[in-house]
VEXZATI-969518 format. One record per residue (C-alpha): residue in one letter; x, y, z. Coordinates in steps of 0.001 Angstrom, whole numbers, plus 500000, padded with zeros to 6 digits. Layout:
// residues N
AXYZ...
***
This chain:
// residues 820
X227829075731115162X229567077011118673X227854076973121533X227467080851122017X224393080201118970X222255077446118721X220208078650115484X217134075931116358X217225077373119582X216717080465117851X214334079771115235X212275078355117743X211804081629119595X211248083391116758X208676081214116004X207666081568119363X207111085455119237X205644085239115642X202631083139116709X202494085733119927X202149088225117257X205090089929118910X205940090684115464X208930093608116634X210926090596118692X209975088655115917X211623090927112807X214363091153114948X215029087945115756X214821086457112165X216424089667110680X219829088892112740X219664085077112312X219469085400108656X222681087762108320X224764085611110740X227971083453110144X225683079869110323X224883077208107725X222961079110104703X219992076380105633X219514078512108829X219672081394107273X216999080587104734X214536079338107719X215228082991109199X214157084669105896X211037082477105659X210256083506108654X210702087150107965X208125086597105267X205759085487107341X205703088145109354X206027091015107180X202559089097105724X200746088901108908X201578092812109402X200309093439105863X203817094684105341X203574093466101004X206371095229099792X208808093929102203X207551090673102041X207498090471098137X210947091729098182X212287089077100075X210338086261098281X212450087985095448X215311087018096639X214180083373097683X213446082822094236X216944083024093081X218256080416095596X220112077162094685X217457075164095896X214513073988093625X212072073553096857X212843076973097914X212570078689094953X208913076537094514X207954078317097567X209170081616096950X207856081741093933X204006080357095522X204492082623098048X204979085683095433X201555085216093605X199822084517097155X200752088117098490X200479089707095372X196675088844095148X196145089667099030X197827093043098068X195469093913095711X192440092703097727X190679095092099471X191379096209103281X188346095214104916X188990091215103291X192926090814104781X192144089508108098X190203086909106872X193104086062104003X194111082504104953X197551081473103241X197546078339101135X198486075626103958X201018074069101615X202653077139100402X205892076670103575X208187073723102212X209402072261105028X213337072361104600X213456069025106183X212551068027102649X215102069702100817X217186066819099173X220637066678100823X222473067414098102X220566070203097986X221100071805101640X223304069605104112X221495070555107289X223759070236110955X222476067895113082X220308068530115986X221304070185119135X219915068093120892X221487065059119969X223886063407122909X227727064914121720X230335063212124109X233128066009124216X230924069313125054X233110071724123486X232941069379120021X230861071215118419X232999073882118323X236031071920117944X234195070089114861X231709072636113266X228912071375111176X229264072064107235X226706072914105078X228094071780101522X226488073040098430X224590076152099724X226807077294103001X229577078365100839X230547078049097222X233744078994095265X234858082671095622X232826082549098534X234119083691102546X232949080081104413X230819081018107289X232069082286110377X231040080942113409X232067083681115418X229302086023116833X230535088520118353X226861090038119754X225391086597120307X221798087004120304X220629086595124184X217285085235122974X218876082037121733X217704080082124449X220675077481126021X219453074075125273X221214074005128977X218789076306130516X215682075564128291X212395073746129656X212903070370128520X209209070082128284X209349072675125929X210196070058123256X207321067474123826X204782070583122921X206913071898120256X207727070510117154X211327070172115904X212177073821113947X213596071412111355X210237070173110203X209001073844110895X205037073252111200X204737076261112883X205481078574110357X203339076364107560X200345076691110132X197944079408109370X198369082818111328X195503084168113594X193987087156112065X195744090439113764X195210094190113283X198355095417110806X201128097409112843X201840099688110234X200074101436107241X198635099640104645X201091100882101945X204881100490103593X207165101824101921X209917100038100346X212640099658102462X212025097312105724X211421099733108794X213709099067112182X211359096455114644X209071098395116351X209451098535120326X207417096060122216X204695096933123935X205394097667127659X203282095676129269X204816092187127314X208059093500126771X209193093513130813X210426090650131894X208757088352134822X208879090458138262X210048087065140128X213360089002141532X213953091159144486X215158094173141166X211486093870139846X210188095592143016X209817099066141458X207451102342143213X207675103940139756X208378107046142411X207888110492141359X210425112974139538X210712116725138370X209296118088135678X212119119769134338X216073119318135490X217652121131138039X220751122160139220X222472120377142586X225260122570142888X228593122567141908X230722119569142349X234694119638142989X236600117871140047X240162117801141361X239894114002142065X238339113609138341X241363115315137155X243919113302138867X241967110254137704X242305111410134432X246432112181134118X247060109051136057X245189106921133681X246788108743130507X249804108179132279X249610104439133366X248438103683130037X250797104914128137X253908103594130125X252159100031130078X251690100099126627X255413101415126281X256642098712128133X254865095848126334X255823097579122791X259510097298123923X259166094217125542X257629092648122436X260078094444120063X263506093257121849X262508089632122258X261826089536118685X265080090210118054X266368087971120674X264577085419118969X266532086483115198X269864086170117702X269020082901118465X268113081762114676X271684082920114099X273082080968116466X271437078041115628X271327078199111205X273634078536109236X272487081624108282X273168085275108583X270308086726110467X270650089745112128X268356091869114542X266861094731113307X268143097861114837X264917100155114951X263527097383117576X266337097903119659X265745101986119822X263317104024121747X259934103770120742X258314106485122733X257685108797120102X256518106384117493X254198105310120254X252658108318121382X251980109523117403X250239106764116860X247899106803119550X247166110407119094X246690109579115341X244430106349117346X242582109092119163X241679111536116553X240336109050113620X238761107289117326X234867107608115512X235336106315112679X237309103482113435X234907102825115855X232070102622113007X233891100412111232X233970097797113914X231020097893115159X229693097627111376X232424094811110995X231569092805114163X228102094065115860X226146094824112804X225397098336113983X223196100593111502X222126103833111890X219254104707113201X217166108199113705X214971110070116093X211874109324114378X212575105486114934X213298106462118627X210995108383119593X208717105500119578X210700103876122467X211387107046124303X210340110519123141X211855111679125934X215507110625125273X214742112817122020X213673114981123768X216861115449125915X219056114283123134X217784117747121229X217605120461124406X220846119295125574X222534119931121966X220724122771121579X221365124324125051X224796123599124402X225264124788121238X226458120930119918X225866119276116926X223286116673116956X224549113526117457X225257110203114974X222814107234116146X223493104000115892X221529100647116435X222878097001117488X220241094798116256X220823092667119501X218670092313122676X221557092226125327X220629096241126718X223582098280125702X224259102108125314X227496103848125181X229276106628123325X232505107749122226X234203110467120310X236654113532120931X234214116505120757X230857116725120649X230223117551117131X231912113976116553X229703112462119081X228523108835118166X225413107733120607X224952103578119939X222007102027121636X220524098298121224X217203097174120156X216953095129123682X217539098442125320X214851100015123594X212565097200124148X213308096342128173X212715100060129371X210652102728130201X210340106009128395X212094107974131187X214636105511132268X216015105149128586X216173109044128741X218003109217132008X220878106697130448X221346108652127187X221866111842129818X223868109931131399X226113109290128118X225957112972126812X226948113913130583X230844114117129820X231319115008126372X232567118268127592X235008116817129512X238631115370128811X237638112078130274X235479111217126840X238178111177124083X241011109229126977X238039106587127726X237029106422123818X241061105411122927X240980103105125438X237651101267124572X239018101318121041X241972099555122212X240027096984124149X237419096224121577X240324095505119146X241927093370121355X239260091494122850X237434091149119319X241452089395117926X241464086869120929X237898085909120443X238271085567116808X241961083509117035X240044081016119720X236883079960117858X239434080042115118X242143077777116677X239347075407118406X238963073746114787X242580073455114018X245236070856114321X247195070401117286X249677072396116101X248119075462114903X245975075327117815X248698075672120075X249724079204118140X246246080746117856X245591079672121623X249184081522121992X248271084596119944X244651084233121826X246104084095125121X248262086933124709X245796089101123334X243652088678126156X246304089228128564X247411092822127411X243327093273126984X243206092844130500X245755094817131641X244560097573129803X241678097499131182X242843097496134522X244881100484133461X241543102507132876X239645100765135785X239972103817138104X238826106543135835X235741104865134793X234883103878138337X235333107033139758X233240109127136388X230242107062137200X229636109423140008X230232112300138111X227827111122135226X224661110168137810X225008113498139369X224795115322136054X222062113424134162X220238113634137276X220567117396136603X219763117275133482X216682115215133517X215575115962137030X214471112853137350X217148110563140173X214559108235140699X214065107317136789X217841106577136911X217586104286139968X215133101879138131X217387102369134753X220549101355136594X218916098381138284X217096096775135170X220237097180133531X222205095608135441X219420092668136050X219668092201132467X223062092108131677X223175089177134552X220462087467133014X222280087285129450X225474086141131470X222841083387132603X221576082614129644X224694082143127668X226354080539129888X229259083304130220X229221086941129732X229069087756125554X232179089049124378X230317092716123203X229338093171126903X233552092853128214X234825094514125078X232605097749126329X232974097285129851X234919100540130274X231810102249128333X228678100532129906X227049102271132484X226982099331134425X228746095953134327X227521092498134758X228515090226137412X227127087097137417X225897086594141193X222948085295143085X220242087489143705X218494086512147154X214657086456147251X214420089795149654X212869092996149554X214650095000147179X216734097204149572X217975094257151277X219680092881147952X222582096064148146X223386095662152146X226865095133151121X226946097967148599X225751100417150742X226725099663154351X230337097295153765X233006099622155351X235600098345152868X233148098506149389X235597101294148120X238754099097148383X237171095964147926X236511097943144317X239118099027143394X240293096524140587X236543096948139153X235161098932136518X232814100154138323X231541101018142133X229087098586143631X225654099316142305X224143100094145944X226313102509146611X225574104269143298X221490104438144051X221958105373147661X224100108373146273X220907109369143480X218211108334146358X219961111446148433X219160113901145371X216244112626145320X215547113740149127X217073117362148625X214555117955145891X212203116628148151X211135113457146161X210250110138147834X212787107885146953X212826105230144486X214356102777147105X214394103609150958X217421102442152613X216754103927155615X215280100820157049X218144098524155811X220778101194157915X218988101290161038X218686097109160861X222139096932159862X223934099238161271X222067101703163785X224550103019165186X226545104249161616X226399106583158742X226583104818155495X229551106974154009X232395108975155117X232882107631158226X237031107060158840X237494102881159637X237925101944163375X241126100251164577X239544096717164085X238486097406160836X241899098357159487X243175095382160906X240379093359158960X241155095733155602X245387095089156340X244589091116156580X242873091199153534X244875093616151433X248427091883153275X250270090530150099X249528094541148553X250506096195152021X253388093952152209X254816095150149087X253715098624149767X255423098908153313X258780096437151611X258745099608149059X258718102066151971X261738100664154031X264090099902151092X263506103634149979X264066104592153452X267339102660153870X268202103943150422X267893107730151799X269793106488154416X272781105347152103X272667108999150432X272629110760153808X276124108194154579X277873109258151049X277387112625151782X278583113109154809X281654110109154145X279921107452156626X281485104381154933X279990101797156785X276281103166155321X277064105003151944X277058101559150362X272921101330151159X272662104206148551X275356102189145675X273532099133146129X269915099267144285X269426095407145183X268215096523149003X265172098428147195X264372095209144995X264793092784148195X262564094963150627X259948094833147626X260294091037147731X260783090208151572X257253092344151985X255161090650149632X256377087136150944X255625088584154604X252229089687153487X251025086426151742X252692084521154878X250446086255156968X247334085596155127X247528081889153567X246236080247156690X243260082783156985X242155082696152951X242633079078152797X241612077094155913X240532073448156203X237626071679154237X235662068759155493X235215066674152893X231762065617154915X230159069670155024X226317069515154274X225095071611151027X225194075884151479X222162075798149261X220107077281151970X223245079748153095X223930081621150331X221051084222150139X222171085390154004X225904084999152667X225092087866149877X223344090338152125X225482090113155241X227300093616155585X230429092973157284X231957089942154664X235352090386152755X236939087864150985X239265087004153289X236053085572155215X236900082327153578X233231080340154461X233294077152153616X230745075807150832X229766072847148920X227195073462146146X225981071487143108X224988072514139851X226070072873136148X229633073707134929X229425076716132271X232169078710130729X233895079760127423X235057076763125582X238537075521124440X241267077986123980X238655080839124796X239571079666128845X242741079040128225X243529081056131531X240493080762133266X238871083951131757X235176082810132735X234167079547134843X230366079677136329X228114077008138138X224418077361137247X222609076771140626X218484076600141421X220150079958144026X221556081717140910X224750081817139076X228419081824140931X232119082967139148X234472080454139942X237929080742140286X240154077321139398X243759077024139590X245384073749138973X248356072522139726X250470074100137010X249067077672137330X246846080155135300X248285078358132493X246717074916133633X243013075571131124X245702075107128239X248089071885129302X245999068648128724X248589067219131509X245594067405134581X242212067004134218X240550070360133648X236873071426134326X237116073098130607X236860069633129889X233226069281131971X231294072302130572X227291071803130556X227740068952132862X226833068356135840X229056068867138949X229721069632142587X232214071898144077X233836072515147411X235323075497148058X235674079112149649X232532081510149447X233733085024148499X232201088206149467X233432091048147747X232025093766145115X231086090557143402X230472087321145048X232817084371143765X233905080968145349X237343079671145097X237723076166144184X239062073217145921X237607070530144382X235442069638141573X233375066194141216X231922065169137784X230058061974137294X233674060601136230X236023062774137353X237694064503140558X239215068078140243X241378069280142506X242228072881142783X245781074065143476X245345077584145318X246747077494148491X249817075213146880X250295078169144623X250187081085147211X252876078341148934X255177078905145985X254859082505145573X255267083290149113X258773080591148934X259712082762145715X259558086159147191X261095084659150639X263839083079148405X264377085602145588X264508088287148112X266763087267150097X269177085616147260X269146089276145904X269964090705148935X272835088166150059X274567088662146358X273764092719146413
***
């Protein structure tokens, strides 16, 4: 069992929901619990559960068909139950209507599994049971013997790669929650008796289990206890309208640059990867006595190879696609008529926008998960594929779900749409190999750990440089796709609230699992919004995107994200919401006369003192950038001196190792002239930020290079074992909210890995308090500088680091220049 899913956990809110009678949640909790990668005794419990609830929804058929099933299991108690449970709903069946909600199911006819003779079903021990290493139940998985696996059978997988967000951390649950509760493994709650309840459904289903219905609206909203949950519910337009056209020349330059910068990166790893294979066969030869010899395609030019494949990538794009998200997200399809019980309007759109357009309709998809998620990809429209989750449908309104998928048909005219779908595809396969090679290599043997955290670590890395590569395009299309599904639907202000519960939600999950689910960073690049796990102060809602909206530097500050800063993104749709004469979903008109009186929120060129500020913060970038500048200067100089004979200067133009020196001199100058700023002093005595923070996150003029002191306490969470091998996701859970943290030890971004220092990978779901630098940028984050466990200090390495880069450019630079 890994820590990503705790199946008690999630029995238990099954459970939870099925004695609610929230029997939608409740089908589609059990229903993806019982086709996971867990110990079959889980599953089992999930499809017991499924009974049940088909049964108090008067759903027979499915119900019947399921005990079916049961009653060819290995296990003599389950099959006695299945079997009871068969006769028991076929007599209710055949009762008449007006007797079912007084039917009363035999109180012994639910076995608890907790009596299931070992032999029989080798249940994991409890969560909750005190485990000394926190990542060992990863490292040691729980088997289940007899009926997990058998001969000829896959053994279970404990990777997830949509982890349910309803499984509840046994971090973050109410620990009181357990005294009123009894143990899922003894499962009295599902043997109890269910209250009487008026059927969902007609009385005669048909065969086949129906997708979970929506919730309700009024229970499925979460609790309004945030400054997001502040909604007007403003007003909107009846039909869409037009705002104008738009210039797309920055869209288009986007666009080439991306295709551009991905394909040389890619290029550049293929070779890279290629040669030193073969320098690794040279060495074999050198070292055995054997004839091994390199193999002379790697040693050619690959571009062509390359570039086939990825256009052969692009075009079978959808299907492949498909595949993995049937492979690794259990994605189904899924019709109109199921959807238009969420949101008739999306169907609604989803028709008058094909038909308008003279576009094939669409193929749906549904990820039986409840993190929100909708995204699209394809190469025309006719090839379209629209994938939306259950928790989508269940978490928002009619209008707001119909605003996103206008937001996701809003570019499949464009040549944006099949570049973004390659790359996702890319990602996904990348991201889902690392994931799978680290919960894989967590229960290995030193040895083979050491390779699959390898083959993990470098998977990850070219995943993130990819995504880098597309980071500006999908940034910059956001824009583009607000302003036309805001056309579309006429409705700005319904996008506003979409946007915002979204992006509330995707936090919460972040919270809830303790780092951000591997489904929601594979589809970054597609999301229409990211998540970022951050405090959210206790304000009026305006207040909580100050920075977003008034920062002078959001744009750069952004500009290694995958998307703009929320704030500034609403502002924009509250301003077509004001030329159509609409009151706006959020005013921020009082937040920029508080804030900043005597300044428009965009467009405005920086002041002097602000692009000293934005060249402080940016120096190490600038540096290199203005190192570039002279060498090519002094290299034009050089050609100017060898063509008019000038000796004493034509060798500036022979010499390359001038441009590569500048390049390095620059950098060092620019980290030189930052170190002291980003990394001051700490006194080890500073009082707790607690009550800081909230002003921290809403004060307009921060940048990173700020460098506030803090000291907070709270609970260590991140990805375990070789999954944070290089740091990918570190958080501490605080009463203000949840903070990124950045750590880097004393042998670099490769210290997670080396068991040589302590590590806080070592301290996850433990207690601890940090010291550090507060970070205010697009996202908030605090650099470490030390960590304090109940037996252990940290210490953090960062300025040390930025010490030895800045001594390696100094150095290298001027050790290239001397020999040039």
């Amino acid at each position: 069992m890994t820590p990503e899913l705790n199946p008690e956990q999630v029995l238990k809110t099954g459970v939870r929901a099925l004695k609610q009678q929230d029997y939608g949640r409740a089908i589609a909790i059990f229903e993806e619990l019982s086709q996971a990668d867990i110990p079959k005794a889980y599953q089992l419990k999930a499809q017991m559960g499924l009974v049940r609830t088909y049964e108090a929804q008067n759903h027979w058929q499915q119900a019947l068909a399921l005990c079916e099933a049961l009653t060819q299991s290995s296990s003599s108690q389950i099959r006695d139950w299945a079997n009871t449970k068969q006769r028991e709903l076929t007599q209710a069946q055949k009762a008449p209507a007006s007797d079912l909600s007084g039917f009363q199911p035999l109180e012994t006819g639910f076995q608890p599994l907790d009596t299931i003779q070992p032999s029989e079903v080798a249940l994991p021990p409890s969560p909750s049971a005190k485990i000394e290493d926190p990542a060992a139940e990863i490292n040691h998985p729980p088997v289940s013997e007899s009926i997990a696996s058998s001969p000829g059978e896959n053994p279970p997988n404990p990777d997830l790669s949509n982890p349910p967000p309803y499984a509840e951390s046994p971090l973050t649950q109410d620990t009181t929650d357990n005294a009123s509760t009894p143990s899922l493994f003894h499962y009295e709650s599902l043997n109890q008796s269910l209250p009487p309840s008026t059927p969902s459904g007609p009385s005669a289903p048909s065969a086949s289990p129906s997708p979970p219905s929506p919730l309700p609206k009024e229970t499925e909203k979460p609790e309004e206890t945030t400054a997001l949950a502040q909604w007007r519910y403003a007003e909107r337009l009846k039909t869409g309208r037009s705002l104008g056209k738009v210039k797309q020349g920055k869209l288009w330059l986007a666009q080439g640059l991306t295709a551009l910068l991905t394909f040389g990166l890619l290029r550049f790893l293929l070779h890279l990867s290629l040669r030193s294979f073969n320098g690794y066969l040279r060495m074999l030869d050198r070292i055995l006595p054997l004839d091994i010899r390199p193999i002379r395609a790697f040693e050619q030019n690959q571009t062509w190879p390359l570039l086939i494949v990825l256009l052969g990538l692009g075009i079978a794009a959808p299907w492949l696609w498909d595949w993995l998200l049937r492979l690794t997200a259990n994605m189904r399809p899924f019709s109109t008529r199921v959807m238009i019980k969420s949101s008739p309007e999306a169907v609604k759109v989803l028709r008058q926008t094909c038909l308008k357009r003279n576009w094939q309709f669409p193929t749906l998809g549904l990820l039986p998960t409840e993190i929100p998620l909708i995204f699209s990809y394809g190469w025309l429209p006719r090839y379209g594929r629209l994938m939306v989750s259950q928790g989508l449908l269940d978490q928002l309104e009619d209008d707001e779900i119909a605003t996103l998928v206008a937001y996701e048909m809003s570019h499949w005219r464009r040549w944006d749409w099949p570049l973004v779908s390659l790359q996702g595809l890319l990602l996904y396969g990348l991201h889902w190999l690392y994931w799978r090679l680290a919960l894989w290599g967590n229960r290995q043997p030193p040895m083979v750990k050491f390779a699959a955290g390898l083959g993990a670590t470098l998977s990850y890395g070219v995943f993130w440089l990819v995504q880098k590569a597309g980071s500006w395009l999908s940034r910059l299309r956001t824009y583009y796709r607000d302003r036309t599904a805001t056309e579309i639907t006429g409705n700005p202000n319904g996008l506003v609230r979409a946007l915002g519960k979204l992006t509330l939600a995707l936090n919460h999950t972040v919270e809830n699992h303790g780092y951000t689910p591997p489904i929601v960073e594979r589809l970054t690049l597609l999301l229409p919004t990211h998540a970022a796990a951050s405090p959210l102060p206790t304000a009026a809602l305006p207040q909580h995107f100050v920075w977003d909206v008034l920062n002078p530097f959001r744009s750069w500050l952004s500009c290694n994200q995958s998307h703009p800063p929320l704030g500034d993104r609403l502002q924009l749709l509250t301003v077509y919401a004001r030329y159509w004469k609409l009151p706006p979903e959020i005013n921020f008109q009082p937040l920029i006369d508080r804030y900043a009186p005597n300044k428009s929120q965009k467009g405005d060129a920086l002041s002097p003192s602000e692009w000293k500020t934005l060249l402080l913060q940016g120096a190490p970038w600038f540096g290199l950038a203005i190192g570039g500048l002279i060498g090519l200067l002094l290299w034009g100089i050089g050609a100017a001196a060898a063509t008019f004979k000038w000796t004493f200067l034509d060798w500036l133009y022979k010499d390359p190792s001038v441009l590569k020196s500048a390049l390095l001199l620059g950098l060092g100058t620019g980290i030189l002239l930052r170190i002291n700023t980003l990394f001051p002093d700490l006194d080890p005595n500073l009082e707790p930020s607690d009550t800081q923070i909230a002003d921290w996150a809403i004060t307009p003029d921060l940048i990173p290079a700020d460098s506030l002191p803090i000291k907070l306490s709270g609970q260590l969470l991140g990805r375990p074992g070789i999954a944070n091998w290089l740091g990918q996701e570190l958080l501490l859970k605080t009463p203000q909210g949840v903070f990124k943290l950045h750590f880097f030890s004393i042998f670099g971004p490769i210290g997670n890995g080396l068991k040589l220092s302590p590590r806080p990978v070592q301290y996850l779901n433990q207690p601890a308090q940090l010291l550090g630098w507060f970070r205010r940028g697009q996202q908030i984050w605090i650099d470490i500088h030390q960590i304090k466990t109940h037996t252990q200090t940290i210490q953090a390495q960062h300025p040390l680091w930025s010490a030895v880069i800045l001594a390696i450019s100094f150095i290298g630079g001027l050790w290239i220049l001397t020999r040039g």
